[in-house]
N, CA, C and O atoms as a Tripos MOL2 file, in Angstrom:
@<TRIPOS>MOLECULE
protein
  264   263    66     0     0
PROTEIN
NO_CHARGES

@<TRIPOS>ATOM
      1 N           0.8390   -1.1740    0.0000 N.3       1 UNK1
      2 CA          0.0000    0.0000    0.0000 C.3       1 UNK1
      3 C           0.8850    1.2380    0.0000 C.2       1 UNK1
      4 O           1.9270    1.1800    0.6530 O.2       1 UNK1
      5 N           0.7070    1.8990   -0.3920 N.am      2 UNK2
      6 CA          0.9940    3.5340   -1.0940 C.3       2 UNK2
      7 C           0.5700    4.6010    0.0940 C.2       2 UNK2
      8 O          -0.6610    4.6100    0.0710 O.2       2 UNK2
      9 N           0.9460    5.3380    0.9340 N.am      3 UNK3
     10 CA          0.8220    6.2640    1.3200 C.3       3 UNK3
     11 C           0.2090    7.7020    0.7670 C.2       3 UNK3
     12 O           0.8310    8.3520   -0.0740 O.2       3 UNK3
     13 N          -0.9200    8.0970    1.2470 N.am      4 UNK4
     14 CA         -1.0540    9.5920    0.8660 C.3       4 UNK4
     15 C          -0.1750   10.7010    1.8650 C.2       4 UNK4
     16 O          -0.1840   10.9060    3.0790 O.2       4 UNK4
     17 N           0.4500   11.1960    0.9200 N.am      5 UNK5
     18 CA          1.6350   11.8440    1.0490 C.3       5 UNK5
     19 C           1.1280   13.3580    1.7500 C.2       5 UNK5
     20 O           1.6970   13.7750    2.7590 O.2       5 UNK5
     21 N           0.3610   13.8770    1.3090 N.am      6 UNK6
     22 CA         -0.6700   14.8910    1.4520 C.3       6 UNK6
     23 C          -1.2550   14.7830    2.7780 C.2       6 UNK6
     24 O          -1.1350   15.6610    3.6330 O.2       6 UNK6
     25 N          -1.8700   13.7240    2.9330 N.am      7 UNK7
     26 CA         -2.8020   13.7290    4.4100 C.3       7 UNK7
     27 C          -1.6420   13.5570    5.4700 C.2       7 UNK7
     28 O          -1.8560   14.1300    6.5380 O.2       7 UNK7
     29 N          -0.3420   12.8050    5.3500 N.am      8 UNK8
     30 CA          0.7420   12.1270    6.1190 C.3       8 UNK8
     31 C           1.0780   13.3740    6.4990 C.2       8 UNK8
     32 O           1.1390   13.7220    7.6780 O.2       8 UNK8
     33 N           1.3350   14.1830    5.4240 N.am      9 UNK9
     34 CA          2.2540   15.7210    5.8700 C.3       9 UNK9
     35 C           1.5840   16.8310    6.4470 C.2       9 UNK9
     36 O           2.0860   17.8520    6.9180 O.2       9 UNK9
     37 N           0.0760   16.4230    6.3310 N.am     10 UNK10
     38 CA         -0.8100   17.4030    7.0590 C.3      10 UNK10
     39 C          -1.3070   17.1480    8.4470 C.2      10 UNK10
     40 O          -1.7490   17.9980    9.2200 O.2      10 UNK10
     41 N          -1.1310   15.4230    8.7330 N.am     11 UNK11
     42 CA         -1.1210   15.3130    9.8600 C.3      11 UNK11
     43 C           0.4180   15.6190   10.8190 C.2      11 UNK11
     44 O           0.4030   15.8610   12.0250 O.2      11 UNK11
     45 N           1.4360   15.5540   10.1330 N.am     12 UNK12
     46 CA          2.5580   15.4510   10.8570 C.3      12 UNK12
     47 C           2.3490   17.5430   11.3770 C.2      12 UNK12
     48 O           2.3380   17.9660   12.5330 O.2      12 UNK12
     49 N           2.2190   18.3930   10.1020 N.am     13 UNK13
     50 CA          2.0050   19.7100   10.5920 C.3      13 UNK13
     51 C           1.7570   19.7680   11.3990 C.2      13 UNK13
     52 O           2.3630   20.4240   12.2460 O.2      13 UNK13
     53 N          -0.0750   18.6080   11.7590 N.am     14 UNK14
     54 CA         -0.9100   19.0960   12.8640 C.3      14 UNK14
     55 C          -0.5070   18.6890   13.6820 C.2      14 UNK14
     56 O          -1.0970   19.0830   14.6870 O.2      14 UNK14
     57 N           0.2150   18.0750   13.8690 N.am     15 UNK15
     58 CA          1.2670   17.5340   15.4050 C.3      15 UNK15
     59 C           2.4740   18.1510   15.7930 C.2      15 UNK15
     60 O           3.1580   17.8980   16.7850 O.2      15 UNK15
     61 N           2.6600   18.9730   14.9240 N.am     16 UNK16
     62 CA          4.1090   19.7420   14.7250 C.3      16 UNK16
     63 C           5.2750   18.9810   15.1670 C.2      16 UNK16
     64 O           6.0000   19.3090   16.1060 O.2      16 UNK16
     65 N           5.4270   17.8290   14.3540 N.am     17 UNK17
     66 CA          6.2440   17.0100   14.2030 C.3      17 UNK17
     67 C           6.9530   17.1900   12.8320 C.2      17 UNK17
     68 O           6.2680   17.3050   11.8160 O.2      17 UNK17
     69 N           8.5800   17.2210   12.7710 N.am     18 UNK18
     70 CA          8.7590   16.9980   11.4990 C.3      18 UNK18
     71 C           9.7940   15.3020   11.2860 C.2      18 UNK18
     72 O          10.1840   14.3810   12.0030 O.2      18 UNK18
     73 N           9.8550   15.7190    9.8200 N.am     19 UNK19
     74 CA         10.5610   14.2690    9.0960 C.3      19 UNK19
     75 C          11.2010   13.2670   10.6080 C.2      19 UNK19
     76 O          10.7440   12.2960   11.2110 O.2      19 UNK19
     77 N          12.0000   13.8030   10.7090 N.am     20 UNK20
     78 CA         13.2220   13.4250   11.7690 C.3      20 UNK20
     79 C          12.2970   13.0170   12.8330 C.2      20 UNK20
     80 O          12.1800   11.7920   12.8780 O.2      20 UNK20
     81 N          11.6640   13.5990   13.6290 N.am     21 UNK21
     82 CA         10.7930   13.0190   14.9350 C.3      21 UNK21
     83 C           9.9700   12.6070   14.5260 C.2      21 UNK21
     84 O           9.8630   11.5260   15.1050 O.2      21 UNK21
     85 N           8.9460   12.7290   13.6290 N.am     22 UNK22
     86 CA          8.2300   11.7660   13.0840 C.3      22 UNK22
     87 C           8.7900    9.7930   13.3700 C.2      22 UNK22
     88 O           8.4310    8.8150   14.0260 O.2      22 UNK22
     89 N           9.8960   10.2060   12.3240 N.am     23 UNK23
     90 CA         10.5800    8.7080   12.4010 C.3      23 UNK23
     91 C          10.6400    7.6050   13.4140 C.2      23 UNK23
     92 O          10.3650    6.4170   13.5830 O.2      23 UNK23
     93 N          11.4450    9.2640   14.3220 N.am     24 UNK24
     94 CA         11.8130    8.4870   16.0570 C.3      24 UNK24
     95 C          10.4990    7.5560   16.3930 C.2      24 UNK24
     96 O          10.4550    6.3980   16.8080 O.2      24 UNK24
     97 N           9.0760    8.8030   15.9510 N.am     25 UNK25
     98 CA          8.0110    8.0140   16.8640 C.3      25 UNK25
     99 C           7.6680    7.2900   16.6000 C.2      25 UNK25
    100 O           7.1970    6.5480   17.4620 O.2      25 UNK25
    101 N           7.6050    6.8270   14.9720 N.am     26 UNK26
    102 CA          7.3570    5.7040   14.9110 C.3      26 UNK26
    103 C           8.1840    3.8410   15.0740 C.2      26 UNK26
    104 O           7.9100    2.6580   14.8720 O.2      26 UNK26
    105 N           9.1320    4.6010   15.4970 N.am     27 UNK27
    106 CA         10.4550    3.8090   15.5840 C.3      27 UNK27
    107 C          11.0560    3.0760   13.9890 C.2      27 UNK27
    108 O          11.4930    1.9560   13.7260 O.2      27 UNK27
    109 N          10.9090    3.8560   13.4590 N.am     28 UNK28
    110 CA         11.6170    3.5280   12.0150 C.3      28 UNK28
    111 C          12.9010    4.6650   11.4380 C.2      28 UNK28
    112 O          13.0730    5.6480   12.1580 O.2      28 UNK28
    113 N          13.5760    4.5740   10.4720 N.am     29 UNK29
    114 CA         14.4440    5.3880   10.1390 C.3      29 UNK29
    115 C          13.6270    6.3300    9.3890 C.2      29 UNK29
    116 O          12.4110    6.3470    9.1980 O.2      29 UNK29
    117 N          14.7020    7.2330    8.9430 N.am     30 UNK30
    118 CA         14.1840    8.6010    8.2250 C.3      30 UNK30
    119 C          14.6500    8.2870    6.8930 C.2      30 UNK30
    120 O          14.3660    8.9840    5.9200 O.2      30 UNK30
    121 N          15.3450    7.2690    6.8410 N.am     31 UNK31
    122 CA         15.3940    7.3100    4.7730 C.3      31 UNK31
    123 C          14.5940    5.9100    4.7220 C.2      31 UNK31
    124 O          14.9080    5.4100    3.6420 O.2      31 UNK31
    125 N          13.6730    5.0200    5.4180 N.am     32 UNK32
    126 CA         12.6090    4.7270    5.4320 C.3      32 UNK32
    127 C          11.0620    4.9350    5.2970 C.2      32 UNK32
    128 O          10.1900    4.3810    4.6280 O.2      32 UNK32
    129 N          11.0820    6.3040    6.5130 N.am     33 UNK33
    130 CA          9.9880    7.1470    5.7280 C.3      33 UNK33
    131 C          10.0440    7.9290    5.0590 C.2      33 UNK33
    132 O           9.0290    8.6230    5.0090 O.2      33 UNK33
    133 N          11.3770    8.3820    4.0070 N.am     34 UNK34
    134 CA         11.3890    8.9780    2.9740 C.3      34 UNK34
    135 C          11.0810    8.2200    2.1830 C.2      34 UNK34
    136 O          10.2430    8.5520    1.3450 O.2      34 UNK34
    137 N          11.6560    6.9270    2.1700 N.am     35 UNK35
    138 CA         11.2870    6.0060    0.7730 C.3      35 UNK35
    139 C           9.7630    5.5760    0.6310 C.2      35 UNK35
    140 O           9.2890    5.2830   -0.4670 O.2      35 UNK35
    141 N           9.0550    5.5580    1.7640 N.am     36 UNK36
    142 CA          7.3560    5.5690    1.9060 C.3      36 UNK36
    143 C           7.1200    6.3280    0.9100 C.2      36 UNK36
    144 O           6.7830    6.0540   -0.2420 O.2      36 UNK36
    145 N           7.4220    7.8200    1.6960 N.am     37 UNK37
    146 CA          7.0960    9.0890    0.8700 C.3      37 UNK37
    147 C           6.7380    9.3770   -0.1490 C.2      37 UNK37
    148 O           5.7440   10.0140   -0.4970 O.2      37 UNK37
    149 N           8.0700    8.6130   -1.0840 N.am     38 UNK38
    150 CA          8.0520    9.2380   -2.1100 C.3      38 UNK38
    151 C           7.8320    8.0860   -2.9380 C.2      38 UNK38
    152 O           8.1620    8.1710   -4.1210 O.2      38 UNK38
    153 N           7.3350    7.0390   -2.5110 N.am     39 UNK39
    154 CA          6.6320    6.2400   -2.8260 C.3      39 UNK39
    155 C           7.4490    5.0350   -3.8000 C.2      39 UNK39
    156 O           6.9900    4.3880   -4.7410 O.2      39 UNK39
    157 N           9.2400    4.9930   -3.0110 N.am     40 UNK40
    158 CA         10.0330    3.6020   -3.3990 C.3      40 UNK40
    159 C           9.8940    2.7640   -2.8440 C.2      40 UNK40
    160 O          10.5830    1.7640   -3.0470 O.2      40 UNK40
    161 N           8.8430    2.8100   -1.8070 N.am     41 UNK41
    162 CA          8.9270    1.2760   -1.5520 C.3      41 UNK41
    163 C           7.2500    1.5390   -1.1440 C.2      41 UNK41
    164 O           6.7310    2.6520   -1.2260 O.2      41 UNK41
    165 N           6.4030    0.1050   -0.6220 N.am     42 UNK42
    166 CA          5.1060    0.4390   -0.0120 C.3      42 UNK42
    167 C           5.1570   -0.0580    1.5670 C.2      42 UNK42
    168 O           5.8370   -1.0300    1.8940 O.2      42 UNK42
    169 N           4.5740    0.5070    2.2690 N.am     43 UNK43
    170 CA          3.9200    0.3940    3.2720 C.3      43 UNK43
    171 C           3.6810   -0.8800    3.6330 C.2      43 UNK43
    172 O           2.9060   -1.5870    2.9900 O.2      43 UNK43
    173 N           4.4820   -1.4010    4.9590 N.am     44 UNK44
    174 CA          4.5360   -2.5450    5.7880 C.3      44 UNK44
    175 C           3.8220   -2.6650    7.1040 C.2      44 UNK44
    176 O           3.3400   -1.7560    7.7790 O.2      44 UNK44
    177 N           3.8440   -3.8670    7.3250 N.am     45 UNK45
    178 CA          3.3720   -3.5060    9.0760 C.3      45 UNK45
    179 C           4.0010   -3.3550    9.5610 C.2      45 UNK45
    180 O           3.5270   -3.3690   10.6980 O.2      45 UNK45
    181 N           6.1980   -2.9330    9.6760 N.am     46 UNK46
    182 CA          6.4380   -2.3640   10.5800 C.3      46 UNK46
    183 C           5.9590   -0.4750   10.5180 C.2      46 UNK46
    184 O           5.7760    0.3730   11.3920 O.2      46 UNK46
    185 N           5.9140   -0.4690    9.3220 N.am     47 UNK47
    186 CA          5.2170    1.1450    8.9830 C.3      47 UNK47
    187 C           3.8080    1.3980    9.7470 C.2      47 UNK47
    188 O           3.5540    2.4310   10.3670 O.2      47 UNK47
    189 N           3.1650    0.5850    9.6430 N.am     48 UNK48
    190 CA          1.4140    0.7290    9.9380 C.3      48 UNK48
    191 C           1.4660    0.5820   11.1590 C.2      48 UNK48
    192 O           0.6780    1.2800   11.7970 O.2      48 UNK48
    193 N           2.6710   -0.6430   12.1900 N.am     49 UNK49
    194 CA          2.1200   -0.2880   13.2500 C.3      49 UNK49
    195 C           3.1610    0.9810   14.4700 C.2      49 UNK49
    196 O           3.3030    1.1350   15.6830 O.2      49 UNK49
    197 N           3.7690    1.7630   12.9120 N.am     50 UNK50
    198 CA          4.4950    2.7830   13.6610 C.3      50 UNK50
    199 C           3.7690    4.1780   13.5840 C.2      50 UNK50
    200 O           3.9800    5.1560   14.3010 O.2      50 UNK50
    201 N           2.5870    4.0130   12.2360 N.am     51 UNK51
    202 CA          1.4270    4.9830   12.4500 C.3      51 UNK51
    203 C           0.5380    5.2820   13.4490 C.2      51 UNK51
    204 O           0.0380    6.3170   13.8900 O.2      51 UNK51
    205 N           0.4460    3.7450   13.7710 N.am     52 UNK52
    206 CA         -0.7680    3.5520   14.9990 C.3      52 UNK52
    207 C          -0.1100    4.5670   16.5510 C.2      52 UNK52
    208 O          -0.7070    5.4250   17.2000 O.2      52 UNK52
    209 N           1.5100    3.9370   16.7560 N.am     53 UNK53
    210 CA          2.3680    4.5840   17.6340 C.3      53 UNK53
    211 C           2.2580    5.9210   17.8710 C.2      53 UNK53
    212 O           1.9460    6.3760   18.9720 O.2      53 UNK53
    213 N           2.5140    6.6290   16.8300 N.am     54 UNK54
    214 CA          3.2420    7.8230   16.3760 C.3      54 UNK54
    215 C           1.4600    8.6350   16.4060 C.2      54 UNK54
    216 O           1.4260    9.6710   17.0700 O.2      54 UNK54
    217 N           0.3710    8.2880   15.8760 N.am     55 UNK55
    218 CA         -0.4950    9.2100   15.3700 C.3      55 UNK55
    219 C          -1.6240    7.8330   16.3930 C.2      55 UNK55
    220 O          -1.9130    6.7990   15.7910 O.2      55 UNK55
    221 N          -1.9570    7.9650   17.3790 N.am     56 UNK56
    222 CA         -3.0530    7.0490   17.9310 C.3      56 UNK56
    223 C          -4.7120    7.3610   17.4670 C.2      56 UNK56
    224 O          -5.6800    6.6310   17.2510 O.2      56 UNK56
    225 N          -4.4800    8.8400   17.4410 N.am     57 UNK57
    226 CA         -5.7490    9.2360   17.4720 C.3      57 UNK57
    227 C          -6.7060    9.7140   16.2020 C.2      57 UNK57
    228 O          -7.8720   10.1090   16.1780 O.2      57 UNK57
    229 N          -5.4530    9.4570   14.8730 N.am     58 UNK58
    230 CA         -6.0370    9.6830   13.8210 C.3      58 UNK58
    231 C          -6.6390    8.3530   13.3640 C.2      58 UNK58
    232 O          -6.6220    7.3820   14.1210 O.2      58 UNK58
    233 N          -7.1320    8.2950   12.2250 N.am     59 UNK59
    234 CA         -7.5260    7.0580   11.9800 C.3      59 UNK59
    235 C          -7.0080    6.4380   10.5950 C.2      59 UNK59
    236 O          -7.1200    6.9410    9.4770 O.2      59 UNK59
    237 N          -6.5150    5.4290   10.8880 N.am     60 UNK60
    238 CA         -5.3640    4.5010   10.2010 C.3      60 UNK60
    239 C          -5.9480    4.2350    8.3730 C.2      60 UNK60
    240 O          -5.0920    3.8610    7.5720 O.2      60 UNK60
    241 N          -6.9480    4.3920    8.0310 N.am     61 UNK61
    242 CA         -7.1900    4.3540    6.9030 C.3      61 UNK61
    243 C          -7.1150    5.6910    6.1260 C.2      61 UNK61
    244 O          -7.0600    5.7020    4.8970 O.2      61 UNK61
    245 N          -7.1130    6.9070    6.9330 N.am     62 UNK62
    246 CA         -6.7120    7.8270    6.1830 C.3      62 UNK62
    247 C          -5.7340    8.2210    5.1780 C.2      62 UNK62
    248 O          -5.9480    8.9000    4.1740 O.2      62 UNK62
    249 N          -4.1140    7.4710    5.7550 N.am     63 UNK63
    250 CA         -3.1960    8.0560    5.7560 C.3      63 UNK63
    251 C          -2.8120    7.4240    4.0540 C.2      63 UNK63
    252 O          -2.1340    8.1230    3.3010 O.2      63 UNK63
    253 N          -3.2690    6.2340    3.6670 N.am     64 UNK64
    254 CA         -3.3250    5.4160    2.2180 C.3      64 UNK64
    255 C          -4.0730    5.5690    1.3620 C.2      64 UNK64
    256 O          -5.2470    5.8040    1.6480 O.2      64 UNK64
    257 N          -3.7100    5.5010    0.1810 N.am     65 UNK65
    258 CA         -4.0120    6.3910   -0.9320 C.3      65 UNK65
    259 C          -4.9550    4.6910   -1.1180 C.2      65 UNK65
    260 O          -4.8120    3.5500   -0.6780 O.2      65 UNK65
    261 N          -6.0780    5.5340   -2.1850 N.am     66 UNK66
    262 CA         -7.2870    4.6190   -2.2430 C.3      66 UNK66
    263 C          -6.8930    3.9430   -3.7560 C.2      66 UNK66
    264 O          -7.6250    3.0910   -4.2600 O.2      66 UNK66
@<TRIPOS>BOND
     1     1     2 1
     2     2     3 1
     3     3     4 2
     4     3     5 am
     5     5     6 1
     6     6     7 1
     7     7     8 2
     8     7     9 am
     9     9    10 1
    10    10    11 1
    11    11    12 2
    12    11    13 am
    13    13    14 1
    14    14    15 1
    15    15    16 2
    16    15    17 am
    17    17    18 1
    18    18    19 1
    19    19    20 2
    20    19    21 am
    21    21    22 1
    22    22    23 1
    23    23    24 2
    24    23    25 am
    25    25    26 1
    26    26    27 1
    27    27    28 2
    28    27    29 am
    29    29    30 1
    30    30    31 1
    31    31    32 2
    32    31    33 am
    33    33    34 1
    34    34    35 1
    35    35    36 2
    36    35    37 am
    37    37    38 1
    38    38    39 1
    39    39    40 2
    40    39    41 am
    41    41    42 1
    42    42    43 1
    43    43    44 2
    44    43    45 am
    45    45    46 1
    46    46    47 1
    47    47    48 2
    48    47    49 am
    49    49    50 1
    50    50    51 1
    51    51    52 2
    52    51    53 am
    53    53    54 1
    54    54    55 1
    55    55    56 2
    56    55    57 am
    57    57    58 1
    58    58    59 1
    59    59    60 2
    60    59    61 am
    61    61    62 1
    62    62    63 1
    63    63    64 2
    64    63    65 am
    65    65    66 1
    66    66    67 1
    67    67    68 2
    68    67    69 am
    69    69    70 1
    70    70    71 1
    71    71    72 2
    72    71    73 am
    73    73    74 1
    74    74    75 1
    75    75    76 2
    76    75    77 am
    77    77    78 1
    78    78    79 1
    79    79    80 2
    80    79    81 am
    81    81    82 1
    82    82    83 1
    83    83    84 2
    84    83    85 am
    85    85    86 1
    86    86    87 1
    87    87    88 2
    88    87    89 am
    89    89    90 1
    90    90    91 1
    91    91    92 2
    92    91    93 am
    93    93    94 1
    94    94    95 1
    95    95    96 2
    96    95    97 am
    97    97    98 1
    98    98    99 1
    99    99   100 2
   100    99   101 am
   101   101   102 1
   102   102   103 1
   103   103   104 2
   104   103   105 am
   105   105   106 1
   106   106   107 1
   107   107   108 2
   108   107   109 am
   109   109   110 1
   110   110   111 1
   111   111   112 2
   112   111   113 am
   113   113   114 1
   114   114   115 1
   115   115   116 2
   116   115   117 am
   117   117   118 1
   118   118   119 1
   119   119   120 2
   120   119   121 am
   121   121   122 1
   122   122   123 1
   123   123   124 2
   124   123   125 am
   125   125   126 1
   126   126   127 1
   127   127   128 2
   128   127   129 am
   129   129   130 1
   130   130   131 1
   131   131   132 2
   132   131   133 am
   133   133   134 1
   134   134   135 1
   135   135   136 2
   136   135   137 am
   137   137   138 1
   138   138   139 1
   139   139   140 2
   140   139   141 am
   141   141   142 1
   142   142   143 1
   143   143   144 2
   144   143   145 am
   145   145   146 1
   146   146   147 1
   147   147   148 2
   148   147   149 am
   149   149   150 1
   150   150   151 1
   151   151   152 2
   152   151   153 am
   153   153   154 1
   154   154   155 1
   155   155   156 2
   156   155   157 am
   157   157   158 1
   158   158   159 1
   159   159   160 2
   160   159   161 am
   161   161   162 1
   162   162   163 1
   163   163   164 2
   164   163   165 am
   165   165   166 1
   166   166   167 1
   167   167   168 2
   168   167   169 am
   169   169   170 1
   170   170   171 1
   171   171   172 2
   172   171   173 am
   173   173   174 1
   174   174   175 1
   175   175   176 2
   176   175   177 am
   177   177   178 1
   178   178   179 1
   179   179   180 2
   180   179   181 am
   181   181   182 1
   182   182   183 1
   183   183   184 2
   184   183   185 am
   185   185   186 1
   186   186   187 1
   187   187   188 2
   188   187   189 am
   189   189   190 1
   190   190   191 1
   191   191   192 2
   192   191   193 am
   193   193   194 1
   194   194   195 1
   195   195   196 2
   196   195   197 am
   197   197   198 1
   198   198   199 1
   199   199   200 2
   200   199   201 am
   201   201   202 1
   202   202   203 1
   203   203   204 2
   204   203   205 am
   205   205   206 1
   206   206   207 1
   207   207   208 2
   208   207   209 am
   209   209   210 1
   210   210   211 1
   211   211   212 2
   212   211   213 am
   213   213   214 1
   214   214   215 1
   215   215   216 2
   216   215   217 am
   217   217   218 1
   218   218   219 1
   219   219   220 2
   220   219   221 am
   221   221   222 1
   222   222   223 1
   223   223   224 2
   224   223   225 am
   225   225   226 1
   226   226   227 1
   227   227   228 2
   228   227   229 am
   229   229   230 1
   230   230   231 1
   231   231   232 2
   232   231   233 am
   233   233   234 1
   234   234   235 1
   235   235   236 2
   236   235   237 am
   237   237   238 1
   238   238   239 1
   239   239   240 2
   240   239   241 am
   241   241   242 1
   242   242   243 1
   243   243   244 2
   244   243   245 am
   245   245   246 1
   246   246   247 1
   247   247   248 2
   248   247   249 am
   249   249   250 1
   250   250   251 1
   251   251   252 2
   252   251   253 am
   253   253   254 1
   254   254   255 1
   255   255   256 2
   256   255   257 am
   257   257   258 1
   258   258   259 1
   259   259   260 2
   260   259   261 am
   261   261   262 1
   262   262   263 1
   263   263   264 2
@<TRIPOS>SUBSTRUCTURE
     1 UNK1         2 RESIDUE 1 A UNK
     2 UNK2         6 RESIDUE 1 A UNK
     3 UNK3        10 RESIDUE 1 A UNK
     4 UNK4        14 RESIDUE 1 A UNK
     5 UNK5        18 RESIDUE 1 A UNK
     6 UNK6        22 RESIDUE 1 A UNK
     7 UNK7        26 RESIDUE 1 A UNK
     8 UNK8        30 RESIDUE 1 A UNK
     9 UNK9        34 RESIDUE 1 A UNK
    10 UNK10       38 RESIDUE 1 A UNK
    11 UNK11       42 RESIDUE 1 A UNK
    12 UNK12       46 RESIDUE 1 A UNK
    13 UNK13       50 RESIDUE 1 A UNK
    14 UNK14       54 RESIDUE 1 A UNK
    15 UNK15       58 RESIDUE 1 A UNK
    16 UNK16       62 RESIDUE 1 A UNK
    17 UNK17       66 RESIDUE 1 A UNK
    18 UNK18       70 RESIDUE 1 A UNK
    19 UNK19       74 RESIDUE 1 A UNK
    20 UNK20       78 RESIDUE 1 A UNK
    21 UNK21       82 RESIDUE 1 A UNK
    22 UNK22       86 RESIDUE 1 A UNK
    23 UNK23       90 RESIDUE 1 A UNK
    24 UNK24       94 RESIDUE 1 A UNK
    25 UNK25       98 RESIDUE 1 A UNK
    26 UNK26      102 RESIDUE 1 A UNK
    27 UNK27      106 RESIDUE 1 A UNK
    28 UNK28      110 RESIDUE 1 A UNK
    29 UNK29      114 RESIDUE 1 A UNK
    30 UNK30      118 RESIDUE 1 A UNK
    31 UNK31      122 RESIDUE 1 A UNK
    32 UNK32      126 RESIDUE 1 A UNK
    33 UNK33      130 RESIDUE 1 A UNK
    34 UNK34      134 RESIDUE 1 A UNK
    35 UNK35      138 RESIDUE 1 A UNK
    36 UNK36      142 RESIDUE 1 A UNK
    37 UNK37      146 RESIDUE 1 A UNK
    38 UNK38      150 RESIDUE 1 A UNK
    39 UNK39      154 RESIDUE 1 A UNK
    40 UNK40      158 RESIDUE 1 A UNK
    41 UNK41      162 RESIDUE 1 A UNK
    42 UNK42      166 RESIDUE 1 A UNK
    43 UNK43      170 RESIDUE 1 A UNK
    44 UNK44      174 RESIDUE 1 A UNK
    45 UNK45      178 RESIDUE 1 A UNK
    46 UNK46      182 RESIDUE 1 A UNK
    47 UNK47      186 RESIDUE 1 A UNK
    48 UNK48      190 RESIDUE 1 A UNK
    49 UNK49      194 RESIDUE 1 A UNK
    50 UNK50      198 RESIDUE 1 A UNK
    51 UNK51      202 RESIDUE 1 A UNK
    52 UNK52      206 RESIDUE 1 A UNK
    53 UNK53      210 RESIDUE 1 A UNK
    54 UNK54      214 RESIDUE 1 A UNK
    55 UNK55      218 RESIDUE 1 A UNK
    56 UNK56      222 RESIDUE 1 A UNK
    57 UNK57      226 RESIDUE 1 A UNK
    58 UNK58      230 RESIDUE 1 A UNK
    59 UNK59      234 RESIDUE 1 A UNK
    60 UNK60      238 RESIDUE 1 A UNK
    61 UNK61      242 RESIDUE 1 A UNK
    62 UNK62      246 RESIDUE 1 A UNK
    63 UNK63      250 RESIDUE 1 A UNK
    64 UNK64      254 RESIDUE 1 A UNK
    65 UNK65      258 RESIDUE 1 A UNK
    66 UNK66      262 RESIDUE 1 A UNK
């Protein structure tokens, strides 16, 4: 699965989190969730359950492109 890149970066704003702490929270690297990003690789469950971590309160189907 493919990430929406758009909603990802609008939630990270709304948390005022950037790239770098983002990462931390989800406990993954930062040229990991760059490669999400920009869409070289897709979306795993160590990714999905570092969304859940990192963003609890949004809701997990948002963040993937349909």
């Amino acid at each position: 699965m493919y990430i929406d890149r758009e909603v990802f970066e609008d939630v990270m704003d709304k948390h005022g989190y950037g790239i770098t702490e983002t990462a931390s929270k989800m406990d993954i690297t930062r040229s990991y969730l760059w490669k999400i990003l920009n869409h070289k690789q897709k979306a795993g469950s160590k990714f999905t359950a570092g969304l859940i971590k990192a963003f609890p309160n949004d809701r997990l189907e948002s963040f993937f492109l349909r």
